[in-house]
C-alpha positions in Angstrom: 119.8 86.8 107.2 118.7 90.1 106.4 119.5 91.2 102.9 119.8 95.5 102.3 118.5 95.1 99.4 114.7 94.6 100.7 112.5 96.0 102.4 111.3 95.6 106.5 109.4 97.1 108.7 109.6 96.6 112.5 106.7 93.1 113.7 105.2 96.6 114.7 104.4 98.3 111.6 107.2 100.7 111.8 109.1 101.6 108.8 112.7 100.5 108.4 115.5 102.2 106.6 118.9 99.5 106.8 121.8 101.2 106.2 124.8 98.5 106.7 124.2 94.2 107.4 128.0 94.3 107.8 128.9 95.8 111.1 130.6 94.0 114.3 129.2 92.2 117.0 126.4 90.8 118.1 123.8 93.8 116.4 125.8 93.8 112.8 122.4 95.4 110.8 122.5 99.2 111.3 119.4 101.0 110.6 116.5 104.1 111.8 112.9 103.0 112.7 110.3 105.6 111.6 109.1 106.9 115.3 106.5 109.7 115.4 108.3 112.6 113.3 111.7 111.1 113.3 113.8 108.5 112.3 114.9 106.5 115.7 118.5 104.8 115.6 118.8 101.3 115.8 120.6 98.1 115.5 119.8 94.3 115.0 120.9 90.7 115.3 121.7 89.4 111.8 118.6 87.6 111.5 116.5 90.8 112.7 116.3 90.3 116.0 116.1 93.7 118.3 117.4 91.6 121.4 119.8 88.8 120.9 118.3 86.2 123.6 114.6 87.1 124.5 111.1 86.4 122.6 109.6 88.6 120.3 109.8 91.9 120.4 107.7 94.4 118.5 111.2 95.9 116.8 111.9 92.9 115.3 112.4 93.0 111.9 109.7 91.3 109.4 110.2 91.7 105.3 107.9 93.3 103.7 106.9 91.2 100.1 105.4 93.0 97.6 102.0 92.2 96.7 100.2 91.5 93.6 97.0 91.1 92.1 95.5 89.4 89.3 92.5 88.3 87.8 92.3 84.7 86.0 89.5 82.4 84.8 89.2 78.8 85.7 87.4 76.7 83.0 86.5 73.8 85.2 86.5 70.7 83.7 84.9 66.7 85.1 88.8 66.2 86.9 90.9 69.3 86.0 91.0 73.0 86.3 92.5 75.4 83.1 93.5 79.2 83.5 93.7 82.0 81.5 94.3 86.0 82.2 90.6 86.7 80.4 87.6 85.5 79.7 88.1 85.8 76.1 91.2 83.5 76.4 89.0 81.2 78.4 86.6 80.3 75.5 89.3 80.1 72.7 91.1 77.6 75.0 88.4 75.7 76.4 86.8 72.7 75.3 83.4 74.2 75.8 81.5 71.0 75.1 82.7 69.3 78.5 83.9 72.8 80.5 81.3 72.8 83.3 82.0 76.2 84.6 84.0 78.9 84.1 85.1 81.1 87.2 86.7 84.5 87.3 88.8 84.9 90.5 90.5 87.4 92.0 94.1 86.8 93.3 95.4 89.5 95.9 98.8 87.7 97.4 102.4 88.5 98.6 105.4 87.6 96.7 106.2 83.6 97.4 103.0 83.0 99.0 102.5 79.3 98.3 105.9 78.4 98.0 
């Protein structure tokens, strides 16, 4: 079900401005796709779907998660794995005596990735 409250873009790439998930018939999500230099009417299937009984289409609707980024360090231990948001936190936590590497990583992922 599409929710107002978050934000699509078209499988396309094309913004997506929902104005109303409550309308009538078969197309109840009302809505504008970002064309060129307008804003292009349009209306969906309540689960997003630009036509009710065909494949894909590149209208479809698709939400958008927002994305975050973190950096952690993994002390690495003979059967286990630790993390911490620094380096710092790393050594204070760590057994150092058996820690047999300790990785930064960088985490770039959408919202529920994983889940």
């Amino acid at each position: 079900m599409i929710d107002k409250s978050k934000i699509y873009r078209t499988r396309d790439g094309h913004k997506v401005h929902i104005y109303a998930t409550d309308g009538g018939g078969p197309y109840p999500i009302h809505g504008a796709i970002r064309g060129f230099n307008f804003w292009q009417p349009s209306s969906w299937t309540k689960f997003g779907s630009y036509r009710e009984h065909f494949e894909d289409h590149e209208y479809d609707l698709i939400e958008v998660r927002p994305r975050h980024k973190r950096t952690v360090w993994l002390n690495v231990y003979g059967n286990h794995v630790y993390g911490t948001d620094d380096r710092y936190g790393a050594d204070v936590a760590a057994d150092t005596y058996n820690r047999i590497a300790c990785i930064k990583v960088e985490l770039d992922f959408a919202e529920g990735d994983g889940l």
